[in-house]
Steps between C-alpha positions, in 0.01 A plus 500: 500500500355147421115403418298231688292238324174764526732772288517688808823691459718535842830648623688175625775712637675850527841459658813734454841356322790500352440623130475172251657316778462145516517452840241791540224302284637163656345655850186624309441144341589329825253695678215451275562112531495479855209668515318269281522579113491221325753533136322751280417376159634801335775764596522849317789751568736695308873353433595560843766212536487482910123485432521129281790359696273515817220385317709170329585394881160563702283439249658272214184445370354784376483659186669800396372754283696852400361809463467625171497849579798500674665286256366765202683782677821284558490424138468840419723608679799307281362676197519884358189680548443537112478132523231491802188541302545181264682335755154504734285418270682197416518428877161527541387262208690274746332475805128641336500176228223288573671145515878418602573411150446848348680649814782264430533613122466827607772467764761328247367868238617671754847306564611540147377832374709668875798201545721640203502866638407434861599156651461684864144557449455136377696338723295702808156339320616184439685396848088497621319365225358201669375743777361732300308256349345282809135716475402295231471199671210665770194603405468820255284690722758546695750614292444825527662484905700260446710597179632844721558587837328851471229395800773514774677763339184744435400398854850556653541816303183626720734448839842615375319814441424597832779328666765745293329771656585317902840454371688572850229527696425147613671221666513156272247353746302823434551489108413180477190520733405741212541355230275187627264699534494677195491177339215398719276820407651393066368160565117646551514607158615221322304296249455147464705329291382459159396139370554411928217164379804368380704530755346168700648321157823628457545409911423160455734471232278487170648611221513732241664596173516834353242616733209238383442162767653218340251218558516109470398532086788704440767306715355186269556708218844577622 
């Protein structure tokens, strides 16, 4: 899914692969750039390795961005469950601060209250920081879709559910030819992106730092 300079959000492609595959997203990428897309300012995925690898080669340029929802349940995940409550909350004071220096105080909280007990759950936060931190530098309207990937998974979660129930039934071609279309009818529905006014800035490369434009006073200032 990618959005236009209008916020218009689109399915750029729905293709069939190899599971985290490099190769698999290489063809995606590939694809996409022959047929025109110019280097998107702003990639958001989960950790999926294959995903980043094909990104760093088609499209060296682009920024990366985690998502933090994924990355919360990975985290998780390394932790007992009578730790998940605190553990969240501290997570969340993270990615919800309002500039990257409270995130970044918040993130190094977080390192040494778990490190002692659980360096696994540390050590799967801190191999992304960077990433998990590149919303900040676009406009904070758009933080909200940019900080997760939850609108291609919401809207994917929509076609998985009636493709389990043609499991068998269809050809690839077929499934495929399905699920294109189910993302077609999905795509009706969907709203603008919020904050899209900015969008014309962030294209042409203005920029911005913890969500506010930075214009010429401060850069003097800087």
């Amino acid at each position: 899914m990618g959005v236009n300079e209008r916020g218009e959000k689109h399915f750029l492609a729905i293709e069939d692969g190899v599971r985290e595959s490099t190769q698999s997203w290489r063809e995606v990428l590939l694809r996409l750039k022959s047929r025109g897309m110019n280097p998107p300012k702003l990639a958001v995925g989960d950790g999926a390795m294959g995903f980043w690898a094909a990104l760093d080669e088609i499209y060296p340029e682009t920024g990366q961005q985690r998502c933090w929802m994924h990355k919360t349940m990975n985290v998780l995940n390394c932790l007992p469950k009578s730790a998940h409550a605190k553990a969240k909350q501290a997570l969340h004071a993270i990615w919800q601060a309002e500039t990257r220096e409270h995130a970044e105080k918040a993130f190094d909280l977080f390192i040494e209250t778990y490190e002692p007990k659980y360096p696994k759950a540390t050590l799967c936060l801190q191999k992304d920081r960077d990433e998990l931190m590149a919303f900040f530098n676009f406009p904070a309207q758009h933080w909200q879709s940019i900080r997760t990937s939850n609108p291609i998974e919401s809207t994917f979660g929509t076609i998985r559910h009636r493709t389990k129930r043609s499991k068998g039934c269809l050809t690839r071609n077929g499934m495929l030819h399905m699920m294109f279309k189910l993302g077609l009818c999905a795509e009706k529905n969907w709203r603008r992106l919020r904050g899209f006014n900015y969008l014309a800035k962030v294209i042409t490369g203005i920029k911005f730092k913890d969500g506010i434009e930075v214009t010429d006073v401060d850069q003097v200032a800087a």
